[in-house]
LUMTOR-667692 format. One record per residue (C-alpha): residue number from 1; chain; x, y, z. Coordinates in nm, 3 decimals. Each point is the difference from the previous one (the first is absolute). Example, Ala and Ser with C-alpha at 12.3 -4.5 7.8 and 13.67 -1.06 7.14 Angstrom:
+-----+--------+---------+---------+---------+
| num | chaine |    east |   north |      up |
+-----+--------+---------+---------+---------+
|   1 |      A |   1.230 |  -0.450 |   0.780 |
|   2 |      A |   0.137 |   0.344 |  -0.066 |
+-----+--------+---------+---------+---------+
END
This chain:
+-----+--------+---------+---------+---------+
| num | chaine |    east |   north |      up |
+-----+--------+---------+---------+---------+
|   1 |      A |   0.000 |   0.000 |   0.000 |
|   2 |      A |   0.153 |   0.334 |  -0.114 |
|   3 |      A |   0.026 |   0.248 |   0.306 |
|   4 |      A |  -0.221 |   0.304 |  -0.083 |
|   5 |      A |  -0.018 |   0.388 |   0.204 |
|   6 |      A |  -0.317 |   0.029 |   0.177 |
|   7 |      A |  -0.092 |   0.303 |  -0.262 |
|   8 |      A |   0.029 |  -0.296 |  -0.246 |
|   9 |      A |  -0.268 |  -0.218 |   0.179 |
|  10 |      A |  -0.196 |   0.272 |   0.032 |
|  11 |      A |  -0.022 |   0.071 |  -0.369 |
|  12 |      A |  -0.059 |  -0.361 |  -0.082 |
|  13 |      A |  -0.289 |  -0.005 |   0.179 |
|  14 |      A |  -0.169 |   0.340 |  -0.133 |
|  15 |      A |   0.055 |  -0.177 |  -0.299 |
|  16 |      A |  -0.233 |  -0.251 |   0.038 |
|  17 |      A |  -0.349 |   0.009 |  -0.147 |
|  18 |      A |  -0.264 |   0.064 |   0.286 |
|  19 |      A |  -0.110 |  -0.319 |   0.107 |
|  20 |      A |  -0.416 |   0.006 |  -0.057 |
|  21 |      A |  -0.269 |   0.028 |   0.313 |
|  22 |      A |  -0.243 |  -0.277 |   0.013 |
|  23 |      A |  -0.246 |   0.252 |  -0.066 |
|  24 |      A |   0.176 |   0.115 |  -0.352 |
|  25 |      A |   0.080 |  -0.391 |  -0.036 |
|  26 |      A |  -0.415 |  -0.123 |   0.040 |
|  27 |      A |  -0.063 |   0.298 |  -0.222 |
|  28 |      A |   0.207 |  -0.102 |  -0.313 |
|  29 |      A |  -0.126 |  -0.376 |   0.042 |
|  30 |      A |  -0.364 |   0.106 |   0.002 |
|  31 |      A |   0.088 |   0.276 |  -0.346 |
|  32 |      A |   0.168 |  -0.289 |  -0.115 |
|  33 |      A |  -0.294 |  -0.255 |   0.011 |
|  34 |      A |  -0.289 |   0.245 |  -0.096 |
|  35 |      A |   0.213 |   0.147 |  -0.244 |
|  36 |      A |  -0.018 |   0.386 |   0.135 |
|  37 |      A |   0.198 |   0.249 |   0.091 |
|  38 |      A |   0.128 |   0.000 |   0.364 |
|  39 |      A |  -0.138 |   0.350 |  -0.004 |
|  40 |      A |  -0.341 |  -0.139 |  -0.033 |
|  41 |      A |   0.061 |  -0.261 |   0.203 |
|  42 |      A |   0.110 |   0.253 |   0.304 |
|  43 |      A |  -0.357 |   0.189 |  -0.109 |
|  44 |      A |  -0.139 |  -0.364 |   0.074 |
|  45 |      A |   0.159 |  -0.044 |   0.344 |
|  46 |      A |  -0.074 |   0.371 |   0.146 |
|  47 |      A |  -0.370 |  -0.059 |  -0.083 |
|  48 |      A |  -0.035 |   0.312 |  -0.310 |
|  49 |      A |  -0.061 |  -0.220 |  -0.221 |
|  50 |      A |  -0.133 |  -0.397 |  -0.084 |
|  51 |      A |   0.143 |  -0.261 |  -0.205 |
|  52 |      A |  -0.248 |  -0.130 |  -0.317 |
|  53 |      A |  -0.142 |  -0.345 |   0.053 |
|  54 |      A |   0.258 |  -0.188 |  -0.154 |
|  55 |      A |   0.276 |   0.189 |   0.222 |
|  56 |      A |  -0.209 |  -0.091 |   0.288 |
|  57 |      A |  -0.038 |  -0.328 |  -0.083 |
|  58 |      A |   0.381 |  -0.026 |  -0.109 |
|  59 |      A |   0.075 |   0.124 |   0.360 |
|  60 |      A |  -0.247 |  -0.212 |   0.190 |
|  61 |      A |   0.106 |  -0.309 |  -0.184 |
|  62 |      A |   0.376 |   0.077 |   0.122 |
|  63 |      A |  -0.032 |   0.105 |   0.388 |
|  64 |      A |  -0.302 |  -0.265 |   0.054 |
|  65 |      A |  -0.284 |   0.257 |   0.095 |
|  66 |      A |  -0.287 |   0.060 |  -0.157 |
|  67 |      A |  -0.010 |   0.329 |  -0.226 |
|  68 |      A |  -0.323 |   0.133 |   0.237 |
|  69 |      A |   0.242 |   0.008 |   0.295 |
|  70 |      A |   0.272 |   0.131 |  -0.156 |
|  71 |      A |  -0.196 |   0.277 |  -0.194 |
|  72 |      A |  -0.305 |   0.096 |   0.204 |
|  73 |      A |  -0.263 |   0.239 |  -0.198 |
|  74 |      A |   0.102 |   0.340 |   0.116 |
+-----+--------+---------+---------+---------+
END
């Protein structure tokens, strides 16, 4: 192992790519399976908007709820 300065530790780090929430991670596979954006599919999760039927049905079909409980009429 080459010896590095701490100021070169440091950098390698900032380097990296930021390492996704599981918030940012259960929006991209949800975008990913309904085929949306995962602006639409934060719209979706903060209640402004709902998903079409399919969408809902996509997403009920994956977590194992039914779309009514996951999408109540507002």
């Amino acid at each position: 192992m080459e010896a590095k300065t701490f100021m070169e530790i440091y950098e390698g780090y900032a380097k990296r790519p930021p390492l996704p929430t599981p918030r940012k991670e259960f929006m991209a596979r949800i975008a990913d399976l309904t085929k949306r954006s995962e602006f639409t599919v934060r719209m979706w999760c903060t209640g402004r908007q709902q998903p079409d039927a399919l969408a809902q049905s996509v997403i009920s079909k994956e977590l194992g709820i039914p779309a009514e409980t996951l999408f109540p009429k507002m």
